[in-house]
C-alpha positions in Angstrom: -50.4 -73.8 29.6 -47.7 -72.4 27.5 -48.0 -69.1 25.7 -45.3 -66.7 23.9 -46.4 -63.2 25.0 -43.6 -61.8 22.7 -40.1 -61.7 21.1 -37.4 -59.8 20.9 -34.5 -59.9 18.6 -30.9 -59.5 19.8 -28.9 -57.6 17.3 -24.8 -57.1 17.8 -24.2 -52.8 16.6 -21.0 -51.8 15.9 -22.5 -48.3 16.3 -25.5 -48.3 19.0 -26.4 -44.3 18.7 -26.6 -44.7 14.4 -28.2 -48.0 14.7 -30.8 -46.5 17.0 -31.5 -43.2 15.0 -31.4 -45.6 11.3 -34.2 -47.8 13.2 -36.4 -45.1 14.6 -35.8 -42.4 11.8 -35.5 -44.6 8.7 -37.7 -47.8 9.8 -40.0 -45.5 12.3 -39.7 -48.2 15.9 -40.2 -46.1 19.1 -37.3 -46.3 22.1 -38.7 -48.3 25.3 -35.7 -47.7 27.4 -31.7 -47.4 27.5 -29.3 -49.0 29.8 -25.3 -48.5 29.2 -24.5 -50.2 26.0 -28.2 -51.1 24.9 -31.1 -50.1 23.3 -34.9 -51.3 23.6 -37.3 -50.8 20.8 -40.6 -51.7 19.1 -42.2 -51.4 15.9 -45.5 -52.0 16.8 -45.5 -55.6 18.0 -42.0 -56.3 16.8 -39.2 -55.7 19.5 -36.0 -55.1 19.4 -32.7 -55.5 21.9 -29.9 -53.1 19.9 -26.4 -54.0 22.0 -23.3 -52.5 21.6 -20.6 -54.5 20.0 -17.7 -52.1 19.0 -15.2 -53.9 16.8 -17.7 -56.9 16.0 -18.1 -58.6 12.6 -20.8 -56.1 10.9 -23.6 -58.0 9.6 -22.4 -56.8 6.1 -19.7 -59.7 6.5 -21.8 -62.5 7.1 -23.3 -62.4 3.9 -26.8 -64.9 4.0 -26.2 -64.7 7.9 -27.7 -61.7 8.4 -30.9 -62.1 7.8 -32.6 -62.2 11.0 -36.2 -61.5 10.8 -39.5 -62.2 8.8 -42.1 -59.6 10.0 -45.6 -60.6 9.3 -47.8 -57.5 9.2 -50.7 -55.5 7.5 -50.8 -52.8 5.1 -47.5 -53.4 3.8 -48.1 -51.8 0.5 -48.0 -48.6 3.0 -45.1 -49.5 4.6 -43.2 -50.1 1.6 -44.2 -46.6 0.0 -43.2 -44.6 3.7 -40.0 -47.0 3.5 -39.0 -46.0 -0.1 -40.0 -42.0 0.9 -37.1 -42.0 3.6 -34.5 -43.6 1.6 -34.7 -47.3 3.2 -32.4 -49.4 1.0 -33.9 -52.6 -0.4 -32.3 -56.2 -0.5 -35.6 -56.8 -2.6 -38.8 -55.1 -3.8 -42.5 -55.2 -3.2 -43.7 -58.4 -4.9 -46.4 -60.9 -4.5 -44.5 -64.2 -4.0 -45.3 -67.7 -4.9 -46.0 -68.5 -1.5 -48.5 -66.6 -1.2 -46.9 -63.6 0.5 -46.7 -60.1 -0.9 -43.4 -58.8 0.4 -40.3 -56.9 0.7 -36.6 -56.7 2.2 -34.5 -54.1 3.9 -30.9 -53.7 4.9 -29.6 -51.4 7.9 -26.4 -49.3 7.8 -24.8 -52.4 9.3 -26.0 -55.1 6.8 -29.1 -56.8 9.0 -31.3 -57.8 6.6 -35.6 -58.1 7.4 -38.2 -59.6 5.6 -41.6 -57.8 6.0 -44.9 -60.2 4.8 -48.1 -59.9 4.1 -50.7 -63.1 3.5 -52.2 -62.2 -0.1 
């Protein structure tokens, strides 16, 4: 029987050693492991694969393209406050949706854009 055990998003860094310390410092994921030109990491059940593009399109320049994650979690009223303590810059607020999310939106350094969600 089929089962997804997890997933990981790919993400193309200009920068690899300021992407990393913006996504652990800023965004608080822990580092799994490094291998020449990438780096593994998790915010609790969402992983990430940082790889080292130098000279690559930032993010930035793809304008709606860079959005590449929805994050569906818990206590993000929490999240959002510890975000908004360290600086984190927001594509959009905390808000309750008519969707029936209550959510948020970050950018990185680079321009990646995430969605976090919680069900109201």
């Amino acid at each position: 029987m089929f089962k997804v055990t997890k997933t990981q998003h790919v993400l193309a860094v200009n920068d690899l050693a300021a992407s990393e310390k913006f996504y652990v410092g800023m965004l608080g994921f822990e580092v799994n492991f490094r291998v020449e030109g990438w780096c593994f990491l998790n915010l609790d059940n969402f992983y990430l694969m940082l790889g080292h593009c130098a000279g690559d399109l930032l993010a930035s320049e793809t304008n709606n393209h860079s959005y590449f994650a929805y994050v569906n979690c818990e206590g993000i009223d929490d999240l959002y406050e510890t975000y908004r303590s360290r600086g984190v810059q927001f594509t959009q607020p905390l808000a309750n949706k008519p969707w029936g999310q209550r959510e948020f939106g970050v950018v990185t350094p680079e321009g990646h854009r995430i969605m976090f969600g919680q069900t109201i």
